[in-house]
NUMAR-614552 format. One line per field, with one value per atom (N, C-alpha, C): residue number from 1; residue in one letter; atom name; x, y, z. Coordinates in steps of 0.2 Angstrom, whole numbers, plus 5000, padded with zeros to 4 digits. Each point is the difference from the previous one (the first is absolute). Layout:
<nodes>
num <- NUM ...
residu <- A ...
atome <- CA ...
c1 <- X ...
c2 <- Y ...
c3 <- Z ...
</nodes>
This chain:
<nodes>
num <- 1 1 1 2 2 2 3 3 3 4 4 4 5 5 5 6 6 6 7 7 7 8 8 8 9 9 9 10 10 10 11 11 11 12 12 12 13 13 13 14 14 14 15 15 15 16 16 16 17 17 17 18 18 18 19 19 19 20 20 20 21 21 21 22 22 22 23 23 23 24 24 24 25 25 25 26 26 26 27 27 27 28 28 28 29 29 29 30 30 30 31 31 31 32 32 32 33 33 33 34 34 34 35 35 35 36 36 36 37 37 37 38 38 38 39 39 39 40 40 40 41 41 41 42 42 42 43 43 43 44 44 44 45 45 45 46 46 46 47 47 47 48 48 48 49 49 49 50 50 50 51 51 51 52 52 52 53 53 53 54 54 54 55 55 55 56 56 56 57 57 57 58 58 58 59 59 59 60 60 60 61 61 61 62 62 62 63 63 63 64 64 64 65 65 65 66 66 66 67 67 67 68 68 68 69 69 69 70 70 70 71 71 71 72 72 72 73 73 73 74 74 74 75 75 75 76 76 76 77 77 77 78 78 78 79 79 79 80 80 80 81 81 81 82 82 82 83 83 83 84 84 84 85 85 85 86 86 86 87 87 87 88 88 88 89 89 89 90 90 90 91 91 91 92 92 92 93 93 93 94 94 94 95 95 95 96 96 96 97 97 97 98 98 98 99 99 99 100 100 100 101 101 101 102 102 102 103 103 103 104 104 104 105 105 105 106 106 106 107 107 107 108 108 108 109 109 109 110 110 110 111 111 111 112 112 112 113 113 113 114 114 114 115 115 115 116 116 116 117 117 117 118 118 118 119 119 119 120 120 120 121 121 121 122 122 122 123 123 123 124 124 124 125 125 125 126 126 126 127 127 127 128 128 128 129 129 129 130 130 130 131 131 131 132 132 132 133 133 133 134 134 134 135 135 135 136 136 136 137 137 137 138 138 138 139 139 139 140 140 140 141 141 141 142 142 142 143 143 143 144 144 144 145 145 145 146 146 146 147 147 147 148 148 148 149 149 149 150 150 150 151 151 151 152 152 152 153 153 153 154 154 154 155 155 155 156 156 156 157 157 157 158 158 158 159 159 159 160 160 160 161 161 161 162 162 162 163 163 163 164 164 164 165 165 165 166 166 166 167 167 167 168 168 168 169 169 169 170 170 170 171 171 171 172 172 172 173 173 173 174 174 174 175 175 175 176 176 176 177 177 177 178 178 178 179 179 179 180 180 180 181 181 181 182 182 182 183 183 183 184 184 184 185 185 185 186 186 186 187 187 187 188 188 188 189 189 189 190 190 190 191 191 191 192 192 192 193 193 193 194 194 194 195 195 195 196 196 196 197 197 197 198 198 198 199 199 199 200 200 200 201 201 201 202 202 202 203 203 203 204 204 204 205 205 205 206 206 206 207 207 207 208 208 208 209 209 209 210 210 210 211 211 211 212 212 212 213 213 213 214 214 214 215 215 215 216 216 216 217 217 217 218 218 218 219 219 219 220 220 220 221 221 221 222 222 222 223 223 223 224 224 224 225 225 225 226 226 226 227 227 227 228 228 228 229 229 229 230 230 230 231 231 231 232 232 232 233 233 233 234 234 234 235 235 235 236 236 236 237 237 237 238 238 238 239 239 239 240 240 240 241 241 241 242 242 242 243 243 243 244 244 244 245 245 245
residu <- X X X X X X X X X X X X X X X X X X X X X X X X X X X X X X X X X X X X X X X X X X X X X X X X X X X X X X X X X X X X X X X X X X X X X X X X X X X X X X X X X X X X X X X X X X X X X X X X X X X X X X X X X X X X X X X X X X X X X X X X X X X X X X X X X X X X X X X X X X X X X X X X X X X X X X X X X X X X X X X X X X X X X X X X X X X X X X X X X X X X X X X X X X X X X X X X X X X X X X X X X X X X X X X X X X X X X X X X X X X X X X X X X X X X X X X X X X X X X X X X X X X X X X X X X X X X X X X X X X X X X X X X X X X X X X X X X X X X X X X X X X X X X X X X X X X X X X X X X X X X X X X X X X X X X X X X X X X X X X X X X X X X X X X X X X X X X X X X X X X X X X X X X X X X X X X X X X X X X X X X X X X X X X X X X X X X X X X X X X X X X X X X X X X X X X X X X X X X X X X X X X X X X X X X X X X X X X X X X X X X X X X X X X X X X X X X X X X X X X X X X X X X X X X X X X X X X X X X X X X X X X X X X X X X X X X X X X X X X X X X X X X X X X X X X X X X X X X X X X X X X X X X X X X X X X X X X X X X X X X X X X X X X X X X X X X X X X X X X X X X X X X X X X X X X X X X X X X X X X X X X X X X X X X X X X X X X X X X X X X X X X X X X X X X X X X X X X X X X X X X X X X X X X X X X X X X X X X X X X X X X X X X X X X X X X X X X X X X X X X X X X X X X X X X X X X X X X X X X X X X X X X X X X X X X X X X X X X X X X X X X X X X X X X X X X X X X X X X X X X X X X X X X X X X X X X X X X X X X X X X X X X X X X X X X X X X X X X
atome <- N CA C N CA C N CA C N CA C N CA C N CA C N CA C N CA C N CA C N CA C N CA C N CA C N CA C N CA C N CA C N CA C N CA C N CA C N CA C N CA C N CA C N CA C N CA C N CA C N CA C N CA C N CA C N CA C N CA C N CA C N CA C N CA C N CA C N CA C N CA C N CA C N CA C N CA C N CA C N CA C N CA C N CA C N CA C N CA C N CA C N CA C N CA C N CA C N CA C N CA C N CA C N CA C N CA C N CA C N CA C N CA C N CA C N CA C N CA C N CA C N CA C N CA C N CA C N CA C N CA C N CA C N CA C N CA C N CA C N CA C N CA C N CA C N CA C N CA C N CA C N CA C N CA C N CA C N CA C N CA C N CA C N CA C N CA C N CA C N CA C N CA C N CA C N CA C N CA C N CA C N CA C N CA C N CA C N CA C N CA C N CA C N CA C N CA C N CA C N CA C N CA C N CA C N CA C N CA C N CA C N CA C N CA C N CA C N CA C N CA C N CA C N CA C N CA C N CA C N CA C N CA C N CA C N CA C N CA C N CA C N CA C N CA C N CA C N CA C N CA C N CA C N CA C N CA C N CA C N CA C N CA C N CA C N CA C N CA C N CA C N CA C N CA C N CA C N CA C N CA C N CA C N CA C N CA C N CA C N CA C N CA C N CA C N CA C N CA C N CA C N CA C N CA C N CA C N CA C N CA C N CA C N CA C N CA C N CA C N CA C N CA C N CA C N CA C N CA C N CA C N CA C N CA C N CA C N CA C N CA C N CA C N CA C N CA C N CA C N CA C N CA C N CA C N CA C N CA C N CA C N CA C N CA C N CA C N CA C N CA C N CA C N CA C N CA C N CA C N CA C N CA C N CA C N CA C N CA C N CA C N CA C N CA C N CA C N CA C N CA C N CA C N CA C N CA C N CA C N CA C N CA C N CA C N CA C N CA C N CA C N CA C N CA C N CA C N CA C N CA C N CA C N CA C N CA C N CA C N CA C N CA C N CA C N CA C N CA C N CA C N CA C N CA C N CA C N CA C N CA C N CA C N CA C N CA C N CA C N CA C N CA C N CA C N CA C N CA C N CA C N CA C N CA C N CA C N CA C N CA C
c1 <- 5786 4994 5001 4998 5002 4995 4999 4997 4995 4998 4995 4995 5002 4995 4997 5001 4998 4993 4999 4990 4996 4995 4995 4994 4999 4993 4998 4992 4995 4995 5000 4996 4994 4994 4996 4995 5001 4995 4997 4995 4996 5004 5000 5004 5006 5001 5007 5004 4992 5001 5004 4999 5004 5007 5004 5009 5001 4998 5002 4999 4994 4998 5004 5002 5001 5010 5002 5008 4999 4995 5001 5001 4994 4999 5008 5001 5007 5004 5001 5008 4997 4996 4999 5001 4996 5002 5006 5004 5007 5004 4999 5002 5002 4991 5000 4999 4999 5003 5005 5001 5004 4999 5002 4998 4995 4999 4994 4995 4999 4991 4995 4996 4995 4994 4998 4996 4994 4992 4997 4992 4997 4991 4998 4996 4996 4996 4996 4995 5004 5008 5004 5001 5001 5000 4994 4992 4996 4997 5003 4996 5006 5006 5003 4998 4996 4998 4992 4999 4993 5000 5002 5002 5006 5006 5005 5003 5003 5000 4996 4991 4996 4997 4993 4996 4995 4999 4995 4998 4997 5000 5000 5004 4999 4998 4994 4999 5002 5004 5002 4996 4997 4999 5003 5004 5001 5001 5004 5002 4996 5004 4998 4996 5000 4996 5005 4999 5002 4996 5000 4998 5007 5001 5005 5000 5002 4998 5005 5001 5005 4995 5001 4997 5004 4997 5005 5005 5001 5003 5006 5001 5003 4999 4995 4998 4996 5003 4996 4996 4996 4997 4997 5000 4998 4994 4996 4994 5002 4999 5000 5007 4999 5009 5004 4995 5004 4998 5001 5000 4995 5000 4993 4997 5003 4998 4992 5004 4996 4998 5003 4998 4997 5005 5000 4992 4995 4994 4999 4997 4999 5005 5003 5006 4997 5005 5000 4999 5005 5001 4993 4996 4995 4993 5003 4992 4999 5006 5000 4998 5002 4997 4994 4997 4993 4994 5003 4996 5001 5004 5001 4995 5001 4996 4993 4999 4992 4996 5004 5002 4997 5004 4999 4993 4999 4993 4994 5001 4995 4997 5008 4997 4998 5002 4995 4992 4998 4995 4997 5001 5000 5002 5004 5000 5007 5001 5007 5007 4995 5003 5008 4998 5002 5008 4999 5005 5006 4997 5003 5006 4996 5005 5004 5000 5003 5005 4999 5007 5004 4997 5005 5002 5000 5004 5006 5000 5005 5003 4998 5005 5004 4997 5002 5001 4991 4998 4994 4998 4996 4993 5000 4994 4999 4993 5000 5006 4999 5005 5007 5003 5007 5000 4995 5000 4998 4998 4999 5006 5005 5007 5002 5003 5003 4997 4995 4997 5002 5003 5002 5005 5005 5008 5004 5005 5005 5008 5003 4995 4995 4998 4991 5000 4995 4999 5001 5000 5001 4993 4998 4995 4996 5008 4999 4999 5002 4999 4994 4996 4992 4996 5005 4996 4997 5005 4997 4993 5000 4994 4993 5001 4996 4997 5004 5001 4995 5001 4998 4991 5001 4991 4997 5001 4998 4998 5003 4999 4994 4999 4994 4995 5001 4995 5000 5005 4999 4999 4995 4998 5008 5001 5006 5006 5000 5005 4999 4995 5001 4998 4997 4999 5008 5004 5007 5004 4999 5004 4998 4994 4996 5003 4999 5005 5007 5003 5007 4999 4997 5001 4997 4997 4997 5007 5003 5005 5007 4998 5007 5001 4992 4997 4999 5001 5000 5008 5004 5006 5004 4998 5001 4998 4994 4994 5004 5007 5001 5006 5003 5006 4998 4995 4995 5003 4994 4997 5006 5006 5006 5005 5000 5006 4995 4995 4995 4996 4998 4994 4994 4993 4995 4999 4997 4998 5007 5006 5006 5002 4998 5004 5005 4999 5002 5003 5004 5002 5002 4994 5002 5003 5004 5000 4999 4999 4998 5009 5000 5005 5001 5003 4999 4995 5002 4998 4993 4997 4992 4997 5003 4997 4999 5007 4998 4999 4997 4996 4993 4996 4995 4998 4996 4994 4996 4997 4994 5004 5008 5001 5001 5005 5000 4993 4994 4993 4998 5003 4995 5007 5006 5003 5000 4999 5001 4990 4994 4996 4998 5004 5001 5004 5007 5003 4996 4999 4996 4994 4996 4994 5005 5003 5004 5001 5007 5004 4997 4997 4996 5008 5004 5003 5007 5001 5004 5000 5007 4999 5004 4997 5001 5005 5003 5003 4996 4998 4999 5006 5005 5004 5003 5002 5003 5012 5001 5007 5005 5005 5005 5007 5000 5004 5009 5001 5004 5005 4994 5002 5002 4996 5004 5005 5004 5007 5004 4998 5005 5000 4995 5001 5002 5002 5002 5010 4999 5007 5005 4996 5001 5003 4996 5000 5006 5002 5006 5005 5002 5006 5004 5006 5003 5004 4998 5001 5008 4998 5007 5006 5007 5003 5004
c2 <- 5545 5004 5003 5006 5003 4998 4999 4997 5002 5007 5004 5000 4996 5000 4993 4995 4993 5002 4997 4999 4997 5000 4996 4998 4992 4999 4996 5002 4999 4994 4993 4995 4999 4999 5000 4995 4992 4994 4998 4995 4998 4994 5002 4996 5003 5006 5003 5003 5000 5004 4994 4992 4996 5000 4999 5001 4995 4992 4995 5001 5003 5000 5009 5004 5006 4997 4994 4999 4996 4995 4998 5004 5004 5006 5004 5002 5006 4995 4995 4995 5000 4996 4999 5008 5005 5007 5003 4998 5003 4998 4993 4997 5002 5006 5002 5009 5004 5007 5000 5005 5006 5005 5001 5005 4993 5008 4999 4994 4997 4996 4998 5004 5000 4996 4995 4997 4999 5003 5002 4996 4999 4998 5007 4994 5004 5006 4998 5005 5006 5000 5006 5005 4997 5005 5001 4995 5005 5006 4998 5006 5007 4997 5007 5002 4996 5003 5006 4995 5003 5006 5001 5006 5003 4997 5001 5000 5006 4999 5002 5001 5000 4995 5001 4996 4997 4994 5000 4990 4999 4992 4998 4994 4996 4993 4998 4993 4998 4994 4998 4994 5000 4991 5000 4995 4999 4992 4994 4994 4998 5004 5001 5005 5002 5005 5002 5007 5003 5005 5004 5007 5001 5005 5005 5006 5004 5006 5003 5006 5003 5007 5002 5006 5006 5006 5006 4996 4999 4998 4995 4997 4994 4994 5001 4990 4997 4995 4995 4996 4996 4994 4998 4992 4996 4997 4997 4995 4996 4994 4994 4999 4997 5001 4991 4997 4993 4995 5000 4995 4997 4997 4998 4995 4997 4992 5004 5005 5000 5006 5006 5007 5004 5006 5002 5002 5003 5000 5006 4998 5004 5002 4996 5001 4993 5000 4999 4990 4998 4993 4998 5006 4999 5000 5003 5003 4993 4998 4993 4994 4999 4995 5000 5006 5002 4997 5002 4999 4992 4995 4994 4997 5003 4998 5002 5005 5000 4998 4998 4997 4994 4996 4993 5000 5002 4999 5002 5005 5000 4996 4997 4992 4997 4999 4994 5002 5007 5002 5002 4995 5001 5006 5004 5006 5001 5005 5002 4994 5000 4994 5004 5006 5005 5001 5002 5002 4994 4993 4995 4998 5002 4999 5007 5007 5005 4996 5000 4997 4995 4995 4995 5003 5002 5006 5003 5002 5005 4997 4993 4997 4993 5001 4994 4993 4999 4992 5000 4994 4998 4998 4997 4997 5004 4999 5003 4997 4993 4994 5004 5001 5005 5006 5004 5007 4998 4996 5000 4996 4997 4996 5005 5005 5006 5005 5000 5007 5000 4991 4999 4997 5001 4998 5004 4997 5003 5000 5005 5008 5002 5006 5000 5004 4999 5003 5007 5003 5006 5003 5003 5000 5010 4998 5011 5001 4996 5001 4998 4998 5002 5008 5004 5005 5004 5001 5003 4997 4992 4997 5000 5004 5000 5009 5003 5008 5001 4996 5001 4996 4993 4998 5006 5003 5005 5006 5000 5006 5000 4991 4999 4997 5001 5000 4994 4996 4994 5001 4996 5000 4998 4993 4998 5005 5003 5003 5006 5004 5007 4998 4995 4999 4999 4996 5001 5003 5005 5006 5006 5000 5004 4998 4994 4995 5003 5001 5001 5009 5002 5007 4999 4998 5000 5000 4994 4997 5004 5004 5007 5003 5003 5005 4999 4993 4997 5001 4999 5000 5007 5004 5009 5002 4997 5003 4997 4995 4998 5006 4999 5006 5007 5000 5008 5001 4995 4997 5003 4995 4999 5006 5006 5004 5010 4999 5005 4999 5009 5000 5003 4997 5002 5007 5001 5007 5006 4994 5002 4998 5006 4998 4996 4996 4992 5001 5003 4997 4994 4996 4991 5000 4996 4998 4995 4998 4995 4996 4994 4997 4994 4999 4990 5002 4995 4995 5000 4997 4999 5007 5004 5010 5000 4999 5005 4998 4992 4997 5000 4999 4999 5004 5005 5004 5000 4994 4999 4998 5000 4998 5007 5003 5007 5003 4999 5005 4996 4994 4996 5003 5001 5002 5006 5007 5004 5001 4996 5002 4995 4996 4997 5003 5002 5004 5006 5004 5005 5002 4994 5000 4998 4995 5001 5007 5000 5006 5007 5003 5006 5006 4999 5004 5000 4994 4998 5003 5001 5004 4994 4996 4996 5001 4998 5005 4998 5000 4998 4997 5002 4996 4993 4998 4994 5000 4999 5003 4995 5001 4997 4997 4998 4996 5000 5001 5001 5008 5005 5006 5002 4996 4999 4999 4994 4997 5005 5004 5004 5007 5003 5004 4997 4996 4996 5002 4995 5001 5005 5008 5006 5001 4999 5002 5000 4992 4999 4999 5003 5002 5005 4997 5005 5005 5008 5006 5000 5003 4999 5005 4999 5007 5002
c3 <- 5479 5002 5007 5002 5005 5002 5008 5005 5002 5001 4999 4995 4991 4996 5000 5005 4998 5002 4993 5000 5005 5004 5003 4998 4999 4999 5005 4998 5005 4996 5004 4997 5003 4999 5005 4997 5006 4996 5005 4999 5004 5005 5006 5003 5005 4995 5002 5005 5004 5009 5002 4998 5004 4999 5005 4999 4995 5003 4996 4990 5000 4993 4997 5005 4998 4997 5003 5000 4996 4998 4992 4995 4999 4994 4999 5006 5001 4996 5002 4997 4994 4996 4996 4993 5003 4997 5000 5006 4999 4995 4998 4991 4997 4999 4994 5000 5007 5001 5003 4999 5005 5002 5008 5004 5005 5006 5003 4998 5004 4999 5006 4999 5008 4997 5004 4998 5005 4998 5004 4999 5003 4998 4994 4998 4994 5004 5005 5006 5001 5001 5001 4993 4997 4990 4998 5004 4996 5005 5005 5004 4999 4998 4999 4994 4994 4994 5001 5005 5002 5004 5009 5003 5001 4995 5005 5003 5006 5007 5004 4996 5004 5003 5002 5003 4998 4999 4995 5000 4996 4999 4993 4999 4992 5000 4998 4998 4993 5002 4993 4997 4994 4998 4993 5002 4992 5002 4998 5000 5008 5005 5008 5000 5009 5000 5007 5003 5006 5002 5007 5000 5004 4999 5005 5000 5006 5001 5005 5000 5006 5001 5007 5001 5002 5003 4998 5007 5004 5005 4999 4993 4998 5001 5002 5001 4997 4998 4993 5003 4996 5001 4994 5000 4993 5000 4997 5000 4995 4998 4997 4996 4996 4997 5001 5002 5006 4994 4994 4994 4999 4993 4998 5002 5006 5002 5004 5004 5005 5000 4997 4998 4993 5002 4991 4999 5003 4999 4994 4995 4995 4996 5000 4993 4995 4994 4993 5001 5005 5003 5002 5006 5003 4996 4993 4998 4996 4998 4994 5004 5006 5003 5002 5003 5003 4992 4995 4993 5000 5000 4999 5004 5006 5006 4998 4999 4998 4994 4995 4992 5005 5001 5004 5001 5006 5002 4997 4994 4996 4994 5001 4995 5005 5005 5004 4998 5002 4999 4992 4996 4992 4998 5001 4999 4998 4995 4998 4997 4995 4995 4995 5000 4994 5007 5005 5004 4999 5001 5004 4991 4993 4996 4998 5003 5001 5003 5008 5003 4997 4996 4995 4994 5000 4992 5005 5006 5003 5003 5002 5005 4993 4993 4999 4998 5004 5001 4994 5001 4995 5004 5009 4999 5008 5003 5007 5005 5000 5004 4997 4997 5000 5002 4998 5004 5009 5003 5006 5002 4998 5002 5000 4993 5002 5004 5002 5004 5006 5002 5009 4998 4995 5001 5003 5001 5005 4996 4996 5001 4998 5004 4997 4994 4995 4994 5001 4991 5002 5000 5006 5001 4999 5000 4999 4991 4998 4993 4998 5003 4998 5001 5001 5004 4991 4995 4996 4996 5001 4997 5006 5005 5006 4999 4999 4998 4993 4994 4995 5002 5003 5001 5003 5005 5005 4995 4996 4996 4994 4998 4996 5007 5006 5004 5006 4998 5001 5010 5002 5008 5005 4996 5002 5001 4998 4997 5005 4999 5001 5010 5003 5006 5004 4997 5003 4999 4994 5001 5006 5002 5002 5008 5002 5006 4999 4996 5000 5002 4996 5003 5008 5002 5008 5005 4997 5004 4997 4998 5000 5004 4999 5006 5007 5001 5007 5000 4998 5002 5001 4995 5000 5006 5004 5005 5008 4997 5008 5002 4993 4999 5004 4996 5005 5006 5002 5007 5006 4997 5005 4998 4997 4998 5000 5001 5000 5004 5003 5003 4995 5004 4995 4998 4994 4997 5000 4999 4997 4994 4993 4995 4997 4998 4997 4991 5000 4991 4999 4996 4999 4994 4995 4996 4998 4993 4999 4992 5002 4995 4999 4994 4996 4995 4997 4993 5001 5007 5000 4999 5005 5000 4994 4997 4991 4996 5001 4993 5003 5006 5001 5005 4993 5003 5007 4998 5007 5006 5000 5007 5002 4996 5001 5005 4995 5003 5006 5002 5007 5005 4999 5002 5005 4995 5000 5005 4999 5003 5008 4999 5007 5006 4997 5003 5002 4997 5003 5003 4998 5006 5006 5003 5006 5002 4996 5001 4994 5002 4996 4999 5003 5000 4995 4998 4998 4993 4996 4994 4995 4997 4996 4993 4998 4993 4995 4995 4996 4996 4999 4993 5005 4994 5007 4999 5006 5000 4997 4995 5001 5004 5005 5004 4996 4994 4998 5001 4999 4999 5009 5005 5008 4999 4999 4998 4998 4994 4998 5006 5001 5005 5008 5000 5006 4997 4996 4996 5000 4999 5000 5005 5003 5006 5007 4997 5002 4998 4995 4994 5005 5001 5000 4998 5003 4995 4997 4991 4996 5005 4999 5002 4995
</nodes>
């Protein structure tokens, strides 16, 4: 193959801004492609899904959560993103826990008998004493895999349900709002995006999302769809292919 047509991909994971985790992924892929292989943070392929080589911001929740942003100047900045022990606000990990946790304390307070046997159908177990060994074992449950049976309660009304979803949209919006803060001046148009699993399965995080944000920032123009971080990679990809001759 002539040298000029070797293919380049562009992988883009959580994690992937670090060298050490970007030089695992690379070995491990060279296995199995050929050509090029740039391995990059999820935050960098959705904002190129999102603006481009423009200016703009993307909050992602899906598993985790991130914001990042770059402005017309080229300077980026991030807000949360630092793992679920200690971060990760309002993503799929967060919103599963936030429920467990209020699941919890509503049986202390006789309340929420129906939720405490939902979580044991998904995690499993058979009695509360097992779903709370698993809810603090090491490694910790899948905690993101509650989010669809958190999405459906919310949707038949449930209080539990739809108050920590409504907490995860807040703690989005907190995160997009710092990205602002640090990359923008005020009563300067802001194109945010929104991206993940949690964006495009649940509604109301979306609407606390998109309304907290903008009581702050009035200016800001929020998209409505939410972006795929995929369709970034491949336009990342393109981009550095070298021309055929």
């Amino acid at each position: 193959m002539d040298a000029s047509q070797i293919s380049r991909t562009c992988i883009g994971i959580a994690g992937g801004a670090r060298a050490e985790t970007a030089g695992v992924v690379r070995k491990i892929l060279s296995e199995l492609l050929s050509g090029e292989i740039e391995v990059v943070g999820d935050m960098v392929i959705a904002i190129e899904a999102a603006v481009g080589n423009g200016a703009g911001v993307v909050v992602i929740a899906g598993t985790g959560s991130v914001a990042y942003g770059r402005n017309a100047a080229g300077q980026t900045a991030r807000a949360g993103g630092w793992g679920f022990a200690i971060s990760d606000e309002g993503s799929a990990h967060w919103i599963g826990r936030a429920v467990v946790a209020a699941v919890l304390r509503a049986h202390d307070e006789d309340r929420g008998a129906g939720w405490l046997e939902d979580i044991m159908k998904a995690w499993r177990v058979n009695t509360r004493e097992q779903m709370i060994l698993v809810a603090n074992g090491s490694p910790p449950p899948d905690f993101a895999g509650l989010l669809p049976t958190v999405i459906s309660a919310a949707d038949s009304k449930d209080a539990i349900a739809q108050d920590v979803l409504a907490q995860a949209g807040a703690e989005l919006a907190s995160l997009g709002g710092i990205v602002i803060g640090r990359l923008f001046k005020g009563g300067q148009p802001v194109p945010v995006a929104m991206s993940g699993g949690v964006f495009r399965n649940a509604a109301p995080v979306r609407r606390v999302f998109y309304n907290n944000l903008r009581l702050k920032y009035p200016d800001v123009a929020v998209s409505d769809g939410v972006v795929d971080p995929v369709q970034g990679a491949l336009e990342l990809a393109r981009k550095g292919m070298r021309p055929a001759h």
